[in-house]
Every structure is written in C-alpha cells, then in structure tokens.
N, C-alpha and C positions, 0 to 999 in steps of 0.2 A: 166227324166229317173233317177233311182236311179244312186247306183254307184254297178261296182262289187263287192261281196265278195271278200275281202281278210284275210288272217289269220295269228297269227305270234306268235312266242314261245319267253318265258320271262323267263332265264337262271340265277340264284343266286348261286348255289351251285356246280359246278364241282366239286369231288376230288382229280384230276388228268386231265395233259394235254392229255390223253389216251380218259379220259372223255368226256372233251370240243371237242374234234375231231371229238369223235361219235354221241356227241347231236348236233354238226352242221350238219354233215350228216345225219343226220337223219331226221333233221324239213327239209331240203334241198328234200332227197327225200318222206316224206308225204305229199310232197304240200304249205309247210307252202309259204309266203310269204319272210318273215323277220325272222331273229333272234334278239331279243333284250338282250339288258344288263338292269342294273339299275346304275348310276353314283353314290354307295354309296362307303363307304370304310371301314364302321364298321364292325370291329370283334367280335366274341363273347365275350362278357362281359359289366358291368351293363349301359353303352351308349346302346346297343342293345336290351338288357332289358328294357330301358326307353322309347326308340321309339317304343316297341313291333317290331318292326322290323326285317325281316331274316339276315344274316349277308352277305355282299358281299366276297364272297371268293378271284376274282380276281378285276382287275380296268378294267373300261368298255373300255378304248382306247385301250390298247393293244390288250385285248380279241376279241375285234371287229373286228383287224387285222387277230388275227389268226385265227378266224373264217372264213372268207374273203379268209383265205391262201388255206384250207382245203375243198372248197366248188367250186361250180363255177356260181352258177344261182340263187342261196338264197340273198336276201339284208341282211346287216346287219346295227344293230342305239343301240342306247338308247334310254329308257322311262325314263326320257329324262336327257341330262346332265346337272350338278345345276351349272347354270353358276358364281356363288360366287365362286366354289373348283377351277377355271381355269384362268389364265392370258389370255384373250380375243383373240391377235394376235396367241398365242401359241395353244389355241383353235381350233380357225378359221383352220388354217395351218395343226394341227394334224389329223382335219377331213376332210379337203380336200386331205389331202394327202391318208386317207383312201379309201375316195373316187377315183383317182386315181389309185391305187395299185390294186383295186380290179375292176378297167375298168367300175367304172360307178354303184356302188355297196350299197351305203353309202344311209340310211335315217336319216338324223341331227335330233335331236330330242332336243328340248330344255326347260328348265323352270326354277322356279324363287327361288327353294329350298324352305326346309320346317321342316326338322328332328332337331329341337333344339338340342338335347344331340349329335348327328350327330357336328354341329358346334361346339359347347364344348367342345368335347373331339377333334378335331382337331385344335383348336385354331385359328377358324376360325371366325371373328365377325360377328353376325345376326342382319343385318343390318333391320328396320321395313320392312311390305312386302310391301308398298308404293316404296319403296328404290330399294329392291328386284326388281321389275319388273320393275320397270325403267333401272336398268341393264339388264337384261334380252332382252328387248326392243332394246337394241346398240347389244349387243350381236347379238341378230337376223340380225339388218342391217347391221353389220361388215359381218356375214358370210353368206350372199346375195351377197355382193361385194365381197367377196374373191373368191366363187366360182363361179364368171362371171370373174375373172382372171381380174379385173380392179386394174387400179392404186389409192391406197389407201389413202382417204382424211377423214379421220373422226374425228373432235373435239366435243365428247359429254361430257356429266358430267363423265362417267365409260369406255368411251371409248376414247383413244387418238392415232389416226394412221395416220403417211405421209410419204410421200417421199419414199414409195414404193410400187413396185408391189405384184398383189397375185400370189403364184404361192404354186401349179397348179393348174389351172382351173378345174374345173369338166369335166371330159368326158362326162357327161349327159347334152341334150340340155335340157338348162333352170336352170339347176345344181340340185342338189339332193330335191326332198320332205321335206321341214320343217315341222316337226313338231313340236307344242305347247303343253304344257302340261300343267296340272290342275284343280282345282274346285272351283275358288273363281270367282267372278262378270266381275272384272277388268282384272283377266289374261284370262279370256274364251271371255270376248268381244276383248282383244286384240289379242288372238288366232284367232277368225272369221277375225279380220282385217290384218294379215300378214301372215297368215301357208295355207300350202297345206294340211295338216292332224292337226285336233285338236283332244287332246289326254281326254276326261271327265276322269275325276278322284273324288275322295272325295274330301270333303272340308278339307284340312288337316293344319286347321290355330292353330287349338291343339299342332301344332307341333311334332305328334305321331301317331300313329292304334292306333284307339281308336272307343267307341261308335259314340263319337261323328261324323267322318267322316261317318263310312258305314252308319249311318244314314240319311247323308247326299247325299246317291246315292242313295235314294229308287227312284220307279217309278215320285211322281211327282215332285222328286228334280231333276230329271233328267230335265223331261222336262223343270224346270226351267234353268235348264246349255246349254240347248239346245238354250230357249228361246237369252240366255244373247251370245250364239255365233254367234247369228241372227243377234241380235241385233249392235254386231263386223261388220258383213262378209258384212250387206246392200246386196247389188245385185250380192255379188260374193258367197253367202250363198251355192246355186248349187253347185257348184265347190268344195268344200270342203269335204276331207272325213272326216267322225266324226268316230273317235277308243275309244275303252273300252275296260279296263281289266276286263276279266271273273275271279275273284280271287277266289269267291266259285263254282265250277264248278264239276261235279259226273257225268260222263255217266254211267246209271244203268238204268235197267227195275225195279229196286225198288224205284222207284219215288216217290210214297207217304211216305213211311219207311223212305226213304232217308232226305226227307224235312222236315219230323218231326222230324228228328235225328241234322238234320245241324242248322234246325231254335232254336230249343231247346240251343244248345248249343250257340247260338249267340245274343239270348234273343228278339227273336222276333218270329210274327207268322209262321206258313208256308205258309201261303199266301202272306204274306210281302214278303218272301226267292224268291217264286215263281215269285213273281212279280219283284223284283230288278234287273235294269237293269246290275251289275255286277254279278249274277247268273245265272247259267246253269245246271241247274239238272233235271234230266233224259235221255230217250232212246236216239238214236240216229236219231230216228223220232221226238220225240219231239221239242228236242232244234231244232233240224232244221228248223220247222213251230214255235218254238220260235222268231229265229233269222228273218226268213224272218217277223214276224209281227214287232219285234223293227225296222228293218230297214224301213218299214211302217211307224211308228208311230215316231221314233225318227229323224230316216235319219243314224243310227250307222249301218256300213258295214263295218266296220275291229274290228277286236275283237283279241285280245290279251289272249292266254293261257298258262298257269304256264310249266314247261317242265316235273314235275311229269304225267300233264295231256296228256302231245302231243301225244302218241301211241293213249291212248284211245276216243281221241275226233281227230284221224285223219280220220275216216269214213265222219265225218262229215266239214272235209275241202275236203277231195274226193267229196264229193255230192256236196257240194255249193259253193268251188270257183273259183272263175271267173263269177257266174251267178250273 
C-alpha cells in the first residue's frame, strides 16, 4: 500500500514575529502537515550571492519553538539541520526538548551540509563530504538514543557522549520521524538504512543552486535517487516515506504559457519542467493526477512547498491528504 499524502510548508523569509505567527497558523489550519525551516544563517550579501541561495531570516531552532508555541496540531522540523553548524549533545537536547514542549510535535530532520560560501563566511571548516556524512551518521544515532531517554554511551570519531542521561525523552512512542536529507549515492543509501522520511534533493556537491543540481532532479535522476534509497532501506524500503521539495511550483489554468515561461528561463524544455519530479505547474486538477502518478511511479508522498505558495496549492492538500 502506498503511503498517505502528506504536505508541508518551507518558511525562509518572515518579516516580523507578527509574520511567523501567521504563516504558522496558517499552514496549521490548510492542512498542511509540517512546518519547516531551512538550518542556514546567511544574510544578504555576496556569501548568499554565491550559494544563489535565499537568505535565512531567522535560526531554525528557535523558530521551530515559536512556531510550536503558536499553533497546536501542525509538526514542526527542518529540511534538514547541517549537522557541522551544531555541538551534537546541544543538538540532540535542543530538539528533544522541542519535541517535549510542543507534546510530541518535532520532525528531526538531518543532513550532511553543502553551501561552501555558507561555511566561509562562518568560519566554519568543510570538512570532504566523505567526512561530512560520517558525522552526520553519529549525529543521527546520538539523537535515536536521546530521544528513547537512554543513558548515553557513545565514543565515535564526531561523537563523544557518557556518563549521562537524555533527558527528555520524546513524548512520541518510538520518538519523533528522522529524517535524511539529500542527493548524492552515499547519503540517499544511508538515508534508506536509518530515516523514517527520506528527503531527495539535488545533487548539491557544487556547493551552490546551480545548473548543475536541478539538473540533477530530472525525472530519470530521480529514479536513480530513488533507486540508491532502495538500495539503503533493503526490506524496510515500504516503510519509508520518500519527500520532495516542489521548488518550481504555479497553480494556474495557464499551464502551457506557464511552462514555457518557467522552462525558458531555467534553460530547459517544457517538457523537461513538466516532467521534473521537483515541478508542479498547473490546475489544481492537474498536479493532483500529477502527484498521485509520482507516487506511482517514484513511491514520493510528502511533498514540500515554498510558503509564497501555501494558499494557492492548499486546494490541493484539501483534496489529497491523508489519501
């Protein structure tokens, strides 16, 4: 049996905590599932430039709180937090404590960072991605064991934790949904072998939005991400939800106009546009007989969209989820 639709809204720009209140109430009552963050910290200027990147207004741990404060039945995560910006125990604790606070509320979301000028301008060192996801990796099993409220024994290479306990446990049995994030071989197979949710993303070994990535989400690189989380999961592959960001997404009855306006500017066809599985353009019939054939064809039933979009693609979490 597939899995059900879920939907969840992807928040960069508040201008005010006036803002952040409303856009959580809001994806809260359209249905949405989740509210996410992104774990970046850049601000406008030429670091953000560099990475083509939007800038993070706020930091994803607090936001998630106050998000959390203001809402009552919405989850709230990040896609996903880079586990390099975080002292690991301080981590662990900061999100189970979210989870806590909000009674059970928290989707962990983790990966192995990516944004070059991101590291540079914080003085942070980028470490190869070899390196990267071997941290990542402890990270993930530190905060398995934290939020089973166990007493903490972990000597890895990136992680070193004893002689106490976690506290507090998750109010959720089994503790909150991990998820994994990315689009390289190694992190997607090691997503299918530890996460409740695996997050496909670009390949972003560029270190930046660039060609290079979205190119790397067309249809059949998809299926090869798909392939390589299979390849991960072995016989727990079922069980797993596969999530995607919709980044180019238009609900419009000008669907043809639409896709030769968006693929133009993006340098590809509009059959490519059309086809990519991080695309969503058109009616609100459409994408819907869109999304149910990717879940078809990929096994993708949670789908991530931008918070400019949430009004206008909430007909279409109305219609499809939970089915």
């Amino acid at each position: 049996m597939p899995h059900p639709f879920r939907f969840s809204v992807q928040a960069f720009t508040p201008s005010s905590a006036s803002e952040w209140t409303e856009q959580a109430r809001a994806a809260e009552d359209l249905g949405y599932s989740c509210l996410h963050l992104a774990d970046h910290y850049l601000g406008a200027g030429e670091a953000a430039t560099a990475a083509s990147h939007p800038p993070q207004v706020v930091a994803a741990i607090p936001a998630m709180m106050a998000a959390a404060a203001v809402t009552s039945t919405i989850k709230v995560g990040a896609r996903v937090m880079c586990c390099d910006y975080h002292q690991p125990v301080v981590l662990a604790k900061s999100l189970a404590t979210i989870d806590f606070l909000s009674e059970g509320r928290l989707e962990a979301g983790f990966g192995a960072g990516w944004i070059t000028s991101e590291y540079d301008a914080m003085g942070v060192p980028m470490d190869r991605a070899g390196v990267r996801i071997d941290r990542m990796i402890e990270y993930v099993e530190l905060a398995k064991s934290y939020f089973a409220g166990a007493d903490l024994d972990q000597q890895g290479e990136h992680v070193q934790v004893s002689n106490m306990a976690a506290l507090p446990a998750s109010p959720q049995p089994g503790g909150p949904k991990i998820m994994i994030g990315g689009g390289s071989p190694r992190v997607l197979r090691t997503a299918g072998k530890m996460a409740d949710i695996v997050s496909i993303n670009f390949d972003n070994s560029a270190g930046k939005i660039g060609a290079h990535g979205i190119g790397s989400g067309t249809a059949d690189g998809t299926v090869q991400k798909v392939d390589w989380i299979r390849e991960g999961a072995g016989d727990r592959f079922d069980d797993i939800e596969i999530e995607i960001g919709a980044y180019f997404t238009a609900v419009t009855d000008q669907t043809k106009a639409t896709l030769e306006q968006m693929a133009g500017a993006m340098g590809m066809t509009p059959e490519v546009l059309a086809a990519h599985p991080h695309a969503l353009v058109g009616s609100v019939d459409e994408i819907c007989e869109t999304l149910e054939q990717r879940r078809e064809h990929y096994g993708i039933s949670y789908v991530n969209v931008a918070v400019r979009n949430m009004a206008a693609f909430a007909p279409v979490v109305a219609r499809l989820a939970g089915n």
